[in-house]
DRENPAMI-401211 format. One record per residue (C-alpha): residue in one letter; x, y, z. Coordinates in pm, 1 decimal. Layout:
> A | X | Y | Z
...
This chain:
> X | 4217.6 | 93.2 | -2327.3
> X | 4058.4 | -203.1 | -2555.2
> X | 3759.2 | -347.4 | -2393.8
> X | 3877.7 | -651.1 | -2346.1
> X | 4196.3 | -498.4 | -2171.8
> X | 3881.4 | -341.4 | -1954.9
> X | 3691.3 | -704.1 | -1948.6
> X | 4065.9 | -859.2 | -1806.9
> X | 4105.9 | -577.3 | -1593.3
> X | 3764.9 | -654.4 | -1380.1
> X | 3870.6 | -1008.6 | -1405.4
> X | 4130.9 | -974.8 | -1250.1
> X | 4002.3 | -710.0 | -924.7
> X | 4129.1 | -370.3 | -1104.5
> X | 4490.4 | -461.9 | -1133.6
> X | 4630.7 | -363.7 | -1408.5
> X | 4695.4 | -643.0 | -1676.0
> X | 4938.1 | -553.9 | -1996.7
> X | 4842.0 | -760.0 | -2275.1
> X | 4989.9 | -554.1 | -2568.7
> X | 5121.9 | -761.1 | -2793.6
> X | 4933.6 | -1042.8 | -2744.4
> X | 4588.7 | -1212.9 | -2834.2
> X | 4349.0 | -1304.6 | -2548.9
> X | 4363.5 | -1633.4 | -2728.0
> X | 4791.8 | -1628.5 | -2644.8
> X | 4703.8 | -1464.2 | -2298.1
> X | 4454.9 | -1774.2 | -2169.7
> X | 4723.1 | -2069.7 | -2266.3
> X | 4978.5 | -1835.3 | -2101.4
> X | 4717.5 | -1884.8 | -1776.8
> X | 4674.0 | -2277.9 | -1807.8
> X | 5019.9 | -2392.6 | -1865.7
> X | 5084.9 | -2199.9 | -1570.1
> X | 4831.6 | -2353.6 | -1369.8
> X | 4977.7 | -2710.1 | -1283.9
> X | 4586.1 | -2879.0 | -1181.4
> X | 4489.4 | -2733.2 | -1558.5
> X | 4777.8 | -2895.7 | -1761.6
> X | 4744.5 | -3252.3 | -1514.4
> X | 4367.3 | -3247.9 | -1650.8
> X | 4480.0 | -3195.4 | -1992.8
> X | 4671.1 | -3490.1 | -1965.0
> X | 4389.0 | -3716.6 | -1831.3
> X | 4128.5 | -3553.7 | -2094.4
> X | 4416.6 | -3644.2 | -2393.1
> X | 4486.8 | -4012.2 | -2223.0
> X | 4107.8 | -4081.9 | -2215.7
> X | 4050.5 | -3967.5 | -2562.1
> X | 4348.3 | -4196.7 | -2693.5
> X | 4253.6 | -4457.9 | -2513.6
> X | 3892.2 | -4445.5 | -2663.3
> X | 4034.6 | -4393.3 | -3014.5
> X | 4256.9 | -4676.6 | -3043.1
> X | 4072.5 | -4916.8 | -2838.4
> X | 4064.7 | -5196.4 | -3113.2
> X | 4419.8 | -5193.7 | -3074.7
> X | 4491.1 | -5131.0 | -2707.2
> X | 4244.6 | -5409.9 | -2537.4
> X | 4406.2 | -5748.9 | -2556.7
> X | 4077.4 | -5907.3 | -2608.8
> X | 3697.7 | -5795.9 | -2782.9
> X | 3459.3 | -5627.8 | -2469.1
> X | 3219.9 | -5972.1 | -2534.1
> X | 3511.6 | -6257.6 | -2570.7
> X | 3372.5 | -6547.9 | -2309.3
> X | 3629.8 | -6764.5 | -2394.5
> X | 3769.7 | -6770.9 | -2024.9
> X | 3431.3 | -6932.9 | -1859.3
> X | 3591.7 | -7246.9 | -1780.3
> X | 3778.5 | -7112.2 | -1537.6
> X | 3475.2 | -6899.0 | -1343.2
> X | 3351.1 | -7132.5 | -1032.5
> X | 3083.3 | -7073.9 | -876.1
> X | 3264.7 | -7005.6 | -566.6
> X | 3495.1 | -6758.4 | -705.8
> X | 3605.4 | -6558.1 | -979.1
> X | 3962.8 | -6565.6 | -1089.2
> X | 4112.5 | -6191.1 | -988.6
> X | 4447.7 | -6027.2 | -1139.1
> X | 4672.1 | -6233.1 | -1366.6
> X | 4975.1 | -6177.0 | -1587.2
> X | 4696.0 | -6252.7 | -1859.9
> X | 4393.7 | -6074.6 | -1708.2
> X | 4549.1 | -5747.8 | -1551.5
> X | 4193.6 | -5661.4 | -1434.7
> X | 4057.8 | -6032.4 | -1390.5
> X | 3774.8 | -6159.5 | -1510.2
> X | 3402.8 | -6094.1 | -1477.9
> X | 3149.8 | -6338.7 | -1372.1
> X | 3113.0 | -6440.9 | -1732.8
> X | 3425.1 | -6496.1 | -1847.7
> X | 3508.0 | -6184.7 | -1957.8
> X | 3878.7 | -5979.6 | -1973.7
> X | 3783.5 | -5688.8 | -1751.3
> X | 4060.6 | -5432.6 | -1870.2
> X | 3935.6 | -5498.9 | -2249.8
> X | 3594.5 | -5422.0 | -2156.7
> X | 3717.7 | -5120.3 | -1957.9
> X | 3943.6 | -4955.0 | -2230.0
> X | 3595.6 | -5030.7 | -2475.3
> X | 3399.2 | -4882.4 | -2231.8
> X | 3607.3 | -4549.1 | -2255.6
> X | 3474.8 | -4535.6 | -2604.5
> X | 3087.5 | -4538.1 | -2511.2
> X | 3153.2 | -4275.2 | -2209.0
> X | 3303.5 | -4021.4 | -2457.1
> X | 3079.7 | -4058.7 | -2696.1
> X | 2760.5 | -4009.7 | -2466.8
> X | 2959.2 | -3732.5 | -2334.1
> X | 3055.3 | -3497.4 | -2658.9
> X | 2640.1 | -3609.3 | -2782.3
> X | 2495.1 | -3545.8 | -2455.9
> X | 2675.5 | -3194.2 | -2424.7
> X | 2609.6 | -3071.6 | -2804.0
> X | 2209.4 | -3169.9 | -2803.1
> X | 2223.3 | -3002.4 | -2415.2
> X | 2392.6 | -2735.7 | -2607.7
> X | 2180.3 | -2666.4 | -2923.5
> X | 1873.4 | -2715.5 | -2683.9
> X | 2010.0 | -2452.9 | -2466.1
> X | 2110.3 | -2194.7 | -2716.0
> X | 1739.3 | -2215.5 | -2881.0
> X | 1628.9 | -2094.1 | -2559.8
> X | 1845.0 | -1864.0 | -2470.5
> X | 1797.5 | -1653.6 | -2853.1
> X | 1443.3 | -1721.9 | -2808.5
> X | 1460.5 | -1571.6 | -2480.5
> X | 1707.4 | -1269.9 | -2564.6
> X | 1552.3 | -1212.0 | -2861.8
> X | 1166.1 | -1178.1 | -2785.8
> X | 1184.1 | -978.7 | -2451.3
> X | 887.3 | -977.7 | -2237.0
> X | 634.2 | -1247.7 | -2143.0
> X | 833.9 | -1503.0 | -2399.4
> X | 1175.6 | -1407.6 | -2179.5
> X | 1000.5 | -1419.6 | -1882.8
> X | 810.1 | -1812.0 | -1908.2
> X | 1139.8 | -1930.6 | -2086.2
> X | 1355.3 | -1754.6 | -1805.8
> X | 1090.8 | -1874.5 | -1515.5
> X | 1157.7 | -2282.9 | -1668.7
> X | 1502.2 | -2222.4 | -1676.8
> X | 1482.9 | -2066.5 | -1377.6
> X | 1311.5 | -2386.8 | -1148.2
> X | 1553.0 | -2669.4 | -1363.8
> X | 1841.8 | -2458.2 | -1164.4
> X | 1645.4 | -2496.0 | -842.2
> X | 1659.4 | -2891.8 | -824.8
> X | 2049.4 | -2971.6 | -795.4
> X | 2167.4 | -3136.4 | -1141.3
> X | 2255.6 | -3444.9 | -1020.0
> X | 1904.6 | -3517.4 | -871.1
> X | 1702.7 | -3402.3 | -1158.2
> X | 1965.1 | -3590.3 | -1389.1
> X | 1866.7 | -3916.7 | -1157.9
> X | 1480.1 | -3843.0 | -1152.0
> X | 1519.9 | -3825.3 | -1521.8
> X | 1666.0 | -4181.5 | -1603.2
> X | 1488.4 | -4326.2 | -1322.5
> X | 1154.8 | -4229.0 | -1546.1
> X | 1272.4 | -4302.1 | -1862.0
> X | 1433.6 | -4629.4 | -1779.7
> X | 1771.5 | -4804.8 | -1794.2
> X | 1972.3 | -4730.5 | -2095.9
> X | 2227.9 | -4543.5 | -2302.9
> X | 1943.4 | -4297.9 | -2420.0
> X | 1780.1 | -4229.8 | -2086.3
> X | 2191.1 | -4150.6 | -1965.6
> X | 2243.7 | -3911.1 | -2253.0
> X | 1876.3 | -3775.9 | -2149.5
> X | 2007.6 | -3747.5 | -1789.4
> X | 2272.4 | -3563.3 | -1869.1
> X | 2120.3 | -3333.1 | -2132.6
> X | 1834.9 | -3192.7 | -1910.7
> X | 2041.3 | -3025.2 | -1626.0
> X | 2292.3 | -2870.0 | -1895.9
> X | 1985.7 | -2680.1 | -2109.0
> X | 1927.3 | -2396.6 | -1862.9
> X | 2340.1 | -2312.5 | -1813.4
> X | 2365.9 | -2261.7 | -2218.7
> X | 2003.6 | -2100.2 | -2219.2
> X | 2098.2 | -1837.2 | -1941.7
> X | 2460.1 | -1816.7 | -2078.3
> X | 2285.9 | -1720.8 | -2426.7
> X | 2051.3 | -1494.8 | -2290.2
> X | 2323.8 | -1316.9 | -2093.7
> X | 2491.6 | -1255.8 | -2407.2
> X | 2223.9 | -1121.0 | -2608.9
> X | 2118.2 | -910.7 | -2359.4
């Protein structure tokens, strides 16, 4: 038997798994197609990523476009419309348009946040696999107490020192994602 026929074979609890014939590449899109919650999530991931690359063309109106503040009073804000499917903001503002632009910034943070969290991890994890001993111990240790404070409150205690902006959220999101890639690295050189 191949080892990865051996590495699908513990996957999958010692039963028996026939994959002559057929890449592991083949075998894993044979898996998600059949898994109905994987190709639904596919769709969303696909429909967000469209929707962020043709938002100049989507959004009826530009994110910033005030030109609808005569109608905001002070005691309300005009809601859903044929020509404002998502209202208006209290400054005028299309709501959908600055929604579908807004899909553009959340990717983006997302795919920059994840690759620095990524290349910061991986340093660590060959520095740690490659120089065992006290170097894979301290970097292991670090990585070790970032795990032990849940992600989502060390990715708050993060922008909440660095301040409120698009750099202190791709900070926030970086930091809890360095030890997963540094141990995953590790792991693997190991």
């Amino acid at each position: 038997m191949s080892t990865v026929q051996d590495h699908l074979q513990s996957l999958m609890g010692n039963r028996v798994v026939e994959t002559s014939g057929s890449s592991l590449t083949r075998e894993t899109w044979r898996r998600l197609r059949a898994n109905r919650l994987a190709v639904f999530g596919g769709i969303i991931i696909v429909f967000f990523v469209i929707v962020a690359v043709f938002a100049p063309w989507l959004a009826p109106y530009g994110p910033r476009d005030k030109s609808w503040f005569d109608q905001i009073r002070p005691e309300s804000i005009p809601g859903p419309s044929g020509g404002h499917w998502f209202g208006l903001d209290e400054s005028g503002r299309d709501e959908l348009s600055r929604v579908i632009y807004g899909a553009r910034s959340s990717l983006v943070i997302g795919i920059v946040s994840l690759g620095i969290g990524a290349t910061i991890g991986t340093l660590f994890g060959l520095l740690a696999g490659a120089f065992e001993g006290w170097v894979d111990s301290l970097v292991m240790r670090i990585t070790d107490v970032m795990l032990a404070v849940p992600s989502l409150l060390l990715a708050l205690s993060v922008a909440a020192v660095i301040g409120q902006s698009q750099t202190a959220v791709m900070v926030a999101v970086v930091v809890p994602n360095v030890p997963l890639f540094a141990r995953l690295l590790r792991s693997s050189m190991l």
